[in-house]
C-alpha positions as CSV (number, residue, x, y, z in Angstrom):
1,X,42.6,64.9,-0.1
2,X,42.5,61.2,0.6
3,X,39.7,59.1,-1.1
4,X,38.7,56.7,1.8
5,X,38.6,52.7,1.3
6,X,34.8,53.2,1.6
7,X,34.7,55.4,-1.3
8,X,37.0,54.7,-4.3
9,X,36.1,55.1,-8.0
10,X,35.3,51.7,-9.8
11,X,36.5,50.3,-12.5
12,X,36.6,52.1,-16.2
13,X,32.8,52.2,-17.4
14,X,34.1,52.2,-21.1
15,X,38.1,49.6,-20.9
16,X,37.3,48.1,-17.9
17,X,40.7,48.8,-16.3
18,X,40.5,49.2,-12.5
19,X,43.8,52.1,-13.1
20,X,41.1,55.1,-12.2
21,X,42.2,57.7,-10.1
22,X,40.5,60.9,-8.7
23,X,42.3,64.2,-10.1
24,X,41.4,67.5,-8.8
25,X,42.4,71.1,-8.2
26,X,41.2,74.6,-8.8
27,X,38.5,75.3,-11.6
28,X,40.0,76.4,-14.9
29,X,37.3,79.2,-14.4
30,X,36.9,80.2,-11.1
31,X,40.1,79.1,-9.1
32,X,38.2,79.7,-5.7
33,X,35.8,76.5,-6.4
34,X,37.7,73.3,-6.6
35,X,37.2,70.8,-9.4
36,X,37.2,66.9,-9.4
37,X,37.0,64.0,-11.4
38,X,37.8,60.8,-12.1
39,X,40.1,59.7,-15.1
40,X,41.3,56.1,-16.3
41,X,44.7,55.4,-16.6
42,X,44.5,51.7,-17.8
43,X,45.4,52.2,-21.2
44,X,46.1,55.2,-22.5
45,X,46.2,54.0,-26.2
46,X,42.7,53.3,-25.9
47,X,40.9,54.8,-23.2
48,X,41.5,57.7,-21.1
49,X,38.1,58.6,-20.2
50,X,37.7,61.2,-18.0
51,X,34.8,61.3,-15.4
52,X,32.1,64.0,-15.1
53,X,33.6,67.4,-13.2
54,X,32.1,67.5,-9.8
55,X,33.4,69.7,-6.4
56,X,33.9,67.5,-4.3
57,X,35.9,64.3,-4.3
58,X,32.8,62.3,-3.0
59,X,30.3,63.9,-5.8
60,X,33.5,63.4,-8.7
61,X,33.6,59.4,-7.4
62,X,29.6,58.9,-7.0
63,X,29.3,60.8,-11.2
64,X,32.0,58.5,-12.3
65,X,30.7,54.8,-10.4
66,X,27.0,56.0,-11.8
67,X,28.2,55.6,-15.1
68,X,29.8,52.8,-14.7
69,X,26.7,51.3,-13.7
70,X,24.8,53.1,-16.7
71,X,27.2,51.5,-19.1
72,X,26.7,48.2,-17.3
73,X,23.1,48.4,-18.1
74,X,23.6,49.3,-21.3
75,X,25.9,46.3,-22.5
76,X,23.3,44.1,-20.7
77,X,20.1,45.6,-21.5
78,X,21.8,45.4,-25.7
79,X,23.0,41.4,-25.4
80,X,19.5,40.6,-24.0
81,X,17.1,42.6,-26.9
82,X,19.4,41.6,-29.2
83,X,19.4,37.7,-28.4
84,X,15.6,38.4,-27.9
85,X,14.3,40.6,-30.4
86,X,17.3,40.5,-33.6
87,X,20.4,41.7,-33.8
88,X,20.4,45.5,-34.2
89,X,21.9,44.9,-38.1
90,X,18.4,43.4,-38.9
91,X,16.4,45.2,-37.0
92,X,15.8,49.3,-37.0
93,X,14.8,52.2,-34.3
94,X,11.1,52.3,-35.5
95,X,10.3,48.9,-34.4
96,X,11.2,50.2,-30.5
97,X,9.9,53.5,-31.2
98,X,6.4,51.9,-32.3
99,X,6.4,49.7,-29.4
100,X,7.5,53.2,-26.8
101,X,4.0,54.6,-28.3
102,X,2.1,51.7,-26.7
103,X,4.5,51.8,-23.0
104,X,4.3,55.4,-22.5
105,X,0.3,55.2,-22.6
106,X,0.5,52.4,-20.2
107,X,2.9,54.8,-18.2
108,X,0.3,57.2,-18.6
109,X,-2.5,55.0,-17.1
110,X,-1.0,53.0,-14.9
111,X,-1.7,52.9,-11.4
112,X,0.8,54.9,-9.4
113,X,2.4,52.2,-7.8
114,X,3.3,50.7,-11.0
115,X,4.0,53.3,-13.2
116,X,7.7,53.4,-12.0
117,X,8.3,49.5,-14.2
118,X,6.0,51.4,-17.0
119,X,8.5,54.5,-17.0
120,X,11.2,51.5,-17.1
121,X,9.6,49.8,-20.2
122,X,10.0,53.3,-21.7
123,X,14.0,53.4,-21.5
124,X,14.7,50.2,-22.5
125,X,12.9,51.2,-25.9
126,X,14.4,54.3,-26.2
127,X,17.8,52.7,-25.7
128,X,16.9,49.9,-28.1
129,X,15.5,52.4,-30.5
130,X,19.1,55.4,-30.2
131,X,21.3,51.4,-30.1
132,X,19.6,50.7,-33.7
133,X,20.0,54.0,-34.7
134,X,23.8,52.9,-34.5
135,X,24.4,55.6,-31.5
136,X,26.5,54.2,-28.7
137,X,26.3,55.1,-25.1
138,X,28.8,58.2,-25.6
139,X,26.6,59.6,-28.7
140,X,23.3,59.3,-26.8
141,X,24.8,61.1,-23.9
142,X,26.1,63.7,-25.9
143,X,23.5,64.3,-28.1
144,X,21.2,64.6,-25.0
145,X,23.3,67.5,-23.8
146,X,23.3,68.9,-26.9
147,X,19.2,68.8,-26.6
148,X,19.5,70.2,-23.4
149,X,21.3,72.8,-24.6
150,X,18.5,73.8,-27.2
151,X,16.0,73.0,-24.3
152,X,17.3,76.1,-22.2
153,X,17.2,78.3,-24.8
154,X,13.8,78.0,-25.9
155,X,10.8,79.7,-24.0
156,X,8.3,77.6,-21.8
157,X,5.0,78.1,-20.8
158,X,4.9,79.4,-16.4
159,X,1.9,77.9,-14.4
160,X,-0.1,75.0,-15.7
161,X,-1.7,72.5,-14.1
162,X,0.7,70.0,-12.5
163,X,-0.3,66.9,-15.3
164,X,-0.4,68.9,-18.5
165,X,1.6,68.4,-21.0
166,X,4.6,71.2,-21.2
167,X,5.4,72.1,-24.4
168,X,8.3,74.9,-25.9
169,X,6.6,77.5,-27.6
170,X,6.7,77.1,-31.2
171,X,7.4,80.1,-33.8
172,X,4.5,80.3,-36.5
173,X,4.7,80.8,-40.2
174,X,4.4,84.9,-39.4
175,X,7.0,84.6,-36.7
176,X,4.9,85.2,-33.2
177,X,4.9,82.4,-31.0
178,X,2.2,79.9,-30.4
């Protein structure tokens, strides 16, 4: 399948090398569904990231350019706190994690139309405060799968009102859930 002019991968979120190319062929798992992603091939001593597995070309392109973007953002988002706030050598997560308190209760009462910038306010802290932690892009990312991971396993309460606050059940000291 040809990727169209409109639609190519961009450069390497993580070397920067505009070698990416879109790879694909039947899953691993299920040789009926196709599989597709995006890898680098600028320099292979150094980077040869590999794209999010998607089924379509379009979908494998779109995972790949978003994180581009994402890592974009982050370099940007770290040069400006940094320059503004400390380097992240003299400065630590609970600083930002003090300050997400205070945004996320102005997300909470914020009018609707400007609860979005509010919501914003809230990532760039949490990426300040996993940055100063000493995580990188990658680590965040994979840790939040890994917290996914744990999320699906746990039980949820079914039917509550559509602004409460959902909350896993929690096992007690005898065991029972809570």
């Amino acid at each position: 399948m040809a990727v169209s002019d409109e639609l190519k991968p961009g450069p390497c979120p993580f070397c920067g090398s505009d070698k990416t190319a879109v790879c694909g062929g039947p899953s691993l798992v299920d040789p009926d569904t196709p599989q597709f992603y995006v890898e680098c091939n600028g320099n292979r001593k150094q980077c040869a990231a590999l794209g999010p597995d998607a089924t379509t070309e379009a979908e494998a392109i779109a995972r790949w350019n978003a994180a581009g973007q994402i890592q974009k953002f982050w370099k940007e988002q770290s040069e400006w706190s940094q320059q503004t706030f400390g380097a992240d050598s003299d400065r630590g997560p609970i600083g930002p994690l003090k300050h997400l308190e205070k945004e996320a209760r102005e997300a909470y009462e914020a009018a609707p139309e400007n609860r979005a910038l509010e919501i914003v306010d809230c990532l760039f802290l949490s990426f300040d405060a996993a940055r100063r932690h000493g995580l990188t892009l990658g680590g965040l990312v994979e840790l939040c799968f890994t917290k996914l991971a744990i999320n699906r396993s746990r039980e949820w309460p079914k039917n509550l009102p559509p602004d409460s606050a959902v909350e896993h059940y929690r096992t007690n000291a005898e065991g029972r859930q809570g």
